[in-house]
C-alpha positions as CSV (number, residue, x, y, z in Angstrom):
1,X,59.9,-10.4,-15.9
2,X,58.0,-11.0,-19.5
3,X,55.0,-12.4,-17.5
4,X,55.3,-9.5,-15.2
5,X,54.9,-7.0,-18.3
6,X,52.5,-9.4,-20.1
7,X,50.1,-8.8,-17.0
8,X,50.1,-5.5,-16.7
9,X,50.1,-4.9,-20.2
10,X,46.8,-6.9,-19.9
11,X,45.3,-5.0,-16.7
12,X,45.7,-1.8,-18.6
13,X,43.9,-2.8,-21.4
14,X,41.1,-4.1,-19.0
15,X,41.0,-0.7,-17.2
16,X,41.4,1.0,-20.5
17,X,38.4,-1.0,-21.9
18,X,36.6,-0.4,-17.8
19,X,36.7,3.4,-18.4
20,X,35.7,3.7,-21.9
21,X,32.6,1.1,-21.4
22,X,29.7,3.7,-22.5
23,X,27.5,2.8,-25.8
24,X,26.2,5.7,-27.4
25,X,22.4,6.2,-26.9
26,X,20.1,8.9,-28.0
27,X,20.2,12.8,-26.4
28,X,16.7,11.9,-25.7
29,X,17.4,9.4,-23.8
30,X,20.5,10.6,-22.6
31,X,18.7,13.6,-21.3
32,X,15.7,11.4,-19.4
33,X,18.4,9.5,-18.1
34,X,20.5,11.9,-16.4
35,X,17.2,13.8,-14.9
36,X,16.5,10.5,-12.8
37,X,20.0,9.9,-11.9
38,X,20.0,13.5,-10.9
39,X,16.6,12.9,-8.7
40,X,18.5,10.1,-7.2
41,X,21.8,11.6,-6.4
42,X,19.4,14.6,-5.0
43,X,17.5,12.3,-2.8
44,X,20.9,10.4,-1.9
45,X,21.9,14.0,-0.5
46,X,18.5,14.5,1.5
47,X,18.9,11.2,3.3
48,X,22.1,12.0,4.7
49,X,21.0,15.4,5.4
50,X,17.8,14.0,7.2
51,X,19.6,11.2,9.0
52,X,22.2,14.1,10.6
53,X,19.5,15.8,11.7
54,X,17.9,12.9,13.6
55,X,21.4,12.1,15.1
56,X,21.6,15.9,16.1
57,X,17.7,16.4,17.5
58,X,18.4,12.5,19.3
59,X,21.5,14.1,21.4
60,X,19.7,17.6,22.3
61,X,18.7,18.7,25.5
62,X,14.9,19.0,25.6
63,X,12.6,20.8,28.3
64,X,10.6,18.0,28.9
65,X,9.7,14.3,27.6
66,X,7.1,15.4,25.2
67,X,8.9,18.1,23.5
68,X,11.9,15.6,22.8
69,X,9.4,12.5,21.7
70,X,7.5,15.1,19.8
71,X,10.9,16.4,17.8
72,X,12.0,13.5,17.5
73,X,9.2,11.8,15.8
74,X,9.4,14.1,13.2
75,X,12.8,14.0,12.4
76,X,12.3,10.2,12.4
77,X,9.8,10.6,10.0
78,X,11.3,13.3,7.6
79,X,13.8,10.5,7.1
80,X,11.3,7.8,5.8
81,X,10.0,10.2,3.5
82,X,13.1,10.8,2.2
83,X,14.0,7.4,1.9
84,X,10.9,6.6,0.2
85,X,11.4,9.1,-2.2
86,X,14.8,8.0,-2.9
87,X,13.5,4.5,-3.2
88,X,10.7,5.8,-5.9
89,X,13.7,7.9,-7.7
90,X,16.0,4.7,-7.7
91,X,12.9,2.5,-9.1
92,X,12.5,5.2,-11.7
93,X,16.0,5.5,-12.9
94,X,16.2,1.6,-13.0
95,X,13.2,0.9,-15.2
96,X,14.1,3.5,-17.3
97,X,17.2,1.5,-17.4
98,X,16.3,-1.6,-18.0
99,X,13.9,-0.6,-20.6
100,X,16.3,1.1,-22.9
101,X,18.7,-2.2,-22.3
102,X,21.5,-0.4,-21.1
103,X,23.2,-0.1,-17.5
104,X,24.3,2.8,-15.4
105,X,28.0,2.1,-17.0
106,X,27.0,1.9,-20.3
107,X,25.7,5.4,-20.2
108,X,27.8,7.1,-17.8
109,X,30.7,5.5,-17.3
110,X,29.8,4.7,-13.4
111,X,27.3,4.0,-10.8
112,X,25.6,5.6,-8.0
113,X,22.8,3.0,-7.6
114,X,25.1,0.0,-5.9
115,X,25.2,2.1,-2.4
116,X,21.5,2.9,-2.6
117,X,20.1,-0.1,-1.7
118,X,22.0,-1.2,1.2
119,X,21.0,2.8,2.4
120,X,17.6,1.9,2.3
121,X,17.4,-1.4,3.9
122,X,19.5,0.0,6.8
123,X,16.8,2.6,7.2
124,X,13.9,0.3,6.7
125,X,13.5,0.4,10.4
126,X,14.1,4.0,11.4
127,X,10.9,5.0,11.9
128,X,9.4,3.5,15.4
129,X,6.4,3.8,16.9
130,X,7.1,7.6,17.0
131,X,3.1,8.8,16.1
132,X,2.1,7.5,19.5
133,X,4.9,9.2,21.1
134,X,2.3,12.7,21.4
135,X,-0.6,12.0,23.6
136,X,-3.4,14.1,24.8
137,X,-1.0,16.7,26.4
138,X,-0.2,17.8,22.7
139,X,-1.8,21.0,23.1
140,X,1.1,22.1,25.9
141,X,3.6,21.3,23.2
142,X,3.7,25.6,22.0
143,X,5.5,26.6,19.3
144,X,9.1,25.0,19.7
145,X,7.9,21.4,18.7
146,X,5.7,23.2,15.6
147,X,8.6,24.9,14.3
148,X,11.5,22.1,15.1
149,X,8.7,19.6,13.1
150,X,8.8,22.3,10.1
151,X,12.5,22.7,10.1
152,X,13.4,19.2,10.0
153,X,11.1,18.3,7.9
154,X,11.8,21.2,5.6
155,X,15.3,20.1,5.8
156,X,14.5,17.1,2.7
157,X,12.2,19.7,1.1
158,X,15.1,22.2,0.5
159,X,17.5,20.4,-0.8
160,X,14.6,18.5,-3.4
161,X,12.8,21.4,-3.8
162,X,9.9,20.7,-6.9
163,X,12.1,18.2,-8.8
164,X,10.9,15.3,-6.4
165,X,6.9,14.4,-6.0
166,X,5.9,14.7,-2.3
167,X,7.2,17.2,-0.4
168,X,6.2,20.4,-1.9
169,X,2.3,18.9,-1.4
170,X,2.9,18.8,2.2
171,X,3.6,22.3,3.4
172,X,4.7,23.4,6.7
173,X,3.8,21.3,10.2
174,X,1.0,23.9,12.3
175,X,-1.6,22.6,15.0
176,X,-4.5,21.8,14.3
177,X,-7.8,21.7,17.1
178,X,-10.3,19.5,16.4
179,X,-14.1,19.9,17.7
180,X,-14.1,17.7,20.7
181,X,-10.2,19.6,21.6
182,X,-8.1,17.0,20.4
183,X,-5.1,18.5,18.5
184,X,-2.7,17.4,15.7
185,X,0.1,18.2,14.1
186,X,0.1,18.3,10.7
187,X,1.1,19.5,7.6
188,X,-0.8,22.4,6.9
189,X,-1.2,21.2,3.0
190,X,-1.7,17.6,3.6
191,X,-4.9,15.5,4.3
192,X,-5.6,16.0,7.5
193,X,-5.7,19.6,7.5
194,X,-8.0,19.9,3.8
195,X,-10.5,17.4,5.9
196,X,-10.9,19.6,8.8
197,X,-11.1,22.7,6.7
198,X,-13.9,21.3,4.6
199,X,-15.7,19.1,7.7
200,X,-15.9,22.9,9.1
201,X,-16.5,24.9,6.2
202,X,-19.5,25.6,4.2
203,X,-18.5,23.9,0.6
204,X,-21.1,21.2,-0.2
205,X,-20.8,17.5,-0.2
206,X,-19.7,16.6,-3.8
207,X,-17.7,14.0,-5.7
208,X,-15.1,16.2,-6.7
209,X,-13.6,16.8,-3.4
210,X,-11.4,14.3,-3.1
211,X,-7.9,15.2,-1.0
212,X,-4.6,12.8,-1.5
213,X,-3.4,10.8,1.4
214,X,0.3,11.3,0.4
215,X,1.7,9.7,3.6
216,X,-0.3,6.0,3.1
217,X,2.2,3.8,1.6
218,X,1.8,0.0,0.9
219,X,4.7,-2.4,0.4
220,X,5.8,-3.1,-2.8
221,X,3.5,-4.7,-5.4
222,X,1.0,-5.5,-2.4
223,X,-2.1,-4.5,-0.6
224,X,-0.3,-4.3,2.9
225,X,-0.5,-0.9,4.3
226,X,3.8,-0.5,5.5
227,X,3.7,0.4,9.3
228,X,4.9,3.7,8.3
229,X,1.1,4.9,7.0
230,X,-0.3,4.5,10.4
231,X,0.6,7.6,12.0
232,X,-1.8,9.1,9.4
233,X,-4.3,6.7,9.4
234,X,-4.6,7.4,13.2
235,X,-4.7,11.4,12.5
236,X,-7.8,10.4,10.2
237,X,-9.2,8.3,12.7
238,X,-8.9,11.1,15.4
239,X,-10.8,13.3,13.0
240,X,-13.5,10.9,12.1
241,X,-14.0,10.8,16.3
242,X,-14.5,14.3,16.8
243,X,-17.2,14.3,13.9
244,X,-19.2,11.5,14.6
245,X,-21.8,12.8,12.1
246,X,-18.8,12.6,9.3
247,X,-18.9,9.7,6.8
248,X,-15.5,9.0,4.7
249,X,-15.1,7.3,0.6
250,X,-11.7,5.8,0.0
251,X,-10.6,5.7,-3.8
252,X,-7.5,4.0,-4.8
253,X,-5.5,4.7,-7.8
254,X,-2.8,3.5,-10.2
255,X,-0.8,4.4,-13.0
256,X,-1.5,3.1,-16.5
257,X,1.1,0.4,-16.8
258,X,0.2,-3.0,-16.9
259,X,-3.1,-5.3,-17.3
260,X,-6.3,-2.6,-16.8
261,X,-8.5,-5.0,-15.2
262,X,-5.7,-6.2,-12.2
263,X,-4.7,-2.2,-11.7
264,X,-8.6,-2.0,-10.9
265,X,-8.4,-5.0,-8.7
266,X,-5.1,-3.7,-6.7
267,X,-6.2,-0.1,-6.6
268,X,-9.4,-1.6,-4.9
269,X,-7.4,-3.7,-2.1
270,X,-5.8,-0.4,-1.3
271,X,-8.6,1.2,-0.6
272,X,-10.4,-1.5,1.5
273,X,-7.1,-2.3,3.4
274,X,-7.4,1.6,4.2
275,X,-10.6,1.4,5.5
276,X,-10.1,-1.7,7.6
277,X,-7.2,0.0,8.9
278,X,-9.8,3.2,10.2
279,X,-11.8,0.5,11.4
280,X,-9.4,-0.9,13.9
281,X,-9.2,2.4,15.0
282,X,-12.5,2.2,15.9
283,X,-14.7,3.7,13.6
284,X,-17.7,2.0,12.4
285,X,-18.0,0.2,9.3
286,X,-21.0,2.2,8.3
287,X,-19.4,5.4,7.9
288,X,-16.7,4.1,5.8
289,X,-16.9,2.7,1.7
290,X,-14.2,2.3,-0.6
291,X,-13.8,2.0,-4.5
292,X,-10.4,1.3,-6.7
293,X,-10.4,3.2,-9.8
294,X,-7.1,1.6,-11.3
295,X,-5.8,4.1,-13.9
296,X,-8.8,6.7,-13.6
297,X,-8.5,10.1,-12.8
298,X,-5.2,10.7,-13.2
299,X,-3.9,14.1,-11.9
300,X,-0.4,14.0,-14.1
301,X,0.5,12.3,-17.5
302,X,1.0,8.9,-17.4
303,X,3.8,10.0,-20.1
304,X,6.4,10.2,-17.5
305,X,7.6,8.5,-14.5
306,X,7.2,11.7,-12.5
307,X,3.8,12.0,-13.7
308,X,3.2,7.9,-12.9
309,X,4.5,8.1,-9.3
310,X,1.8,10.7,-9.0
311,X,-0.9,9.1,-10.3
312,X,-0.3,6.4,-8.1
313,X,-2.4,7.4,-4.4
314,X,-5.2,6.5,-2.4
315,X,-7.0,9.5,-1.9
316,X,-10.2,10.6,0.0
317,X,-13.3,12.3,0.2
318,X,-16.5,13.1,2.4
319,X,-19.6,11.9,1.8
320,X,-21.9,13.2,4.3
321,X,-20.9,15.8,7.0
């Protein structure tokens, strides 16, 4: 009976000592802190939110084959974005983390990033071949694929709103016709639509019209465009067909952590493996050139993680139309 007490005696001190295991850190950084755990838990919500609304569009009754490939690729893709988000967020939060030397626990008295990672891996594969799914008879699609596209995909935007980098840059899905008739699909904020507009507009060819490929995404720490980029390096690749006279610059781009001279290097891989990309596409080498800035240009302060995760693109621009 005495070792009976003695034990529980001694759990309770270790569930005591569990419960009150938080070190006392600045309101600074007690602040920063809880904004990217608040990003995550956001972003936690969005997948969930995005993966029942695949499940849902999946099990729908559709009035033909494309509308249902059509709405589904779209769902299927408003769920990567959403788990790349939450992957950036959970990065974030991490190295924020690690660089103060604390841990979740220490701060908060509990976790949320232990269920995050297994989340992402099991949705590493989620997206399929879906940008092939709308062939040339995209133009019969009407209005119901354009506005399932904008409510599913408006689905992670709503519950992020401005507090997460990416969606709000996007802006609602709307067709697009292209010079020789093809049509797309896109976000009418996004690359593909700014190209077109300026392609056909009368704006000038200059160097500071460059336009943000937001949905290009390389695996981590490498030059390997992830499978998921190439439903928007084939958009660009449609575009470059129907203006044959159109030639296209590539820039990469980092942040302003780390050795200067290897962000160069990396930001310039990114930019080439773009361009080989376009070329497998079929469009020639001679219309395409590439160039890695490294931490250049930034568009937000390098001050912030927020500010880094935006700083780090591969963005585009025409040089002769």
């Amino acid at each position: 009976m005495k070792k009976i007490k003695l034990f529980v005696s001694v759990l309770s001190l270790l569930v005591l000592v569990s419960c009150n295991h938080k070190k006392n850190v600045s309101a600074e950084l007690k602040a920063t802190l809880e904004g990217l755990r608040s990003n995550v838990e956001l972003l936690q919500g969005t997948v969930q939110s995005a993966e029942s609304k695949l499940s849902e569009v999946q099990n729908a009754e559709y009035e033909n084959d494309s509308v249902k490939n059509s709405t589904i690729q779209y769902a299927e893709q408003a769920l990567l974005d959403a788990k790349t988000q939450l992957e950036t967020a959970q990065s974030n939060y991490q190295t924020e983390l690690n660089n103060a030397g604390v841990t979740e626990k220490d701060v908060f008295g509990s976790s949320i990033l232990g269920g995050v990672t297994g989340l992402l891996q099991d949705g590493a594969d989620v997206v399929k071949d879906g940008a092939n799914a709308v062939k040339d008879g995209a133009s019969e699609l009407g209005s119901t694929v354009l506005e399932g596209a904008d409510a599913i995909y408006g689905a992670g935007a709503d519950l992020v709103g401005k507090t997460v980098k990416g969606f709000e840059y996007l802006g609602e899905f709307t067709s697009r016709k292209l010079k020789d008739g093809t049509e797309l699909v896109v976000p009418n904020k996004g690359f593909e639509y700014k190209l077109v507009d300026f392609i056909e507009g009368d704006d000038e060819v200059s160097k500071d019209n460059w336009f943000d490929l937001r949905r290009i995404v390389f695996t981590t720490g490498s030059t390997n465009l992830d499978e998921h980029s190439m439903a928007q390096i084939e958009n660009v690749a449609k575009i470059l067909k129907a203006y044959p006279n159109v030639h296209l610059k590539i820039g990469g781009y980092t942040d302003n952590t780390g050795n200067a001279d290897n962000n160069k290097k990396l930001s310039a891989k990114r930019a080439e493996a773009v361009v080989n990309a376009l070329v497998e596409k079929g469009i020639d080498a001679s219309r395409l050139s590439s160039e890695g800035y490294g931490s250049e240009h930034p568009i937000a302060s390098n001050d912030t993680p927020e500010g880094r995760e935006l700083n780090r693109r591969v963005a585009g621009r025409v040089t002769q139309k």
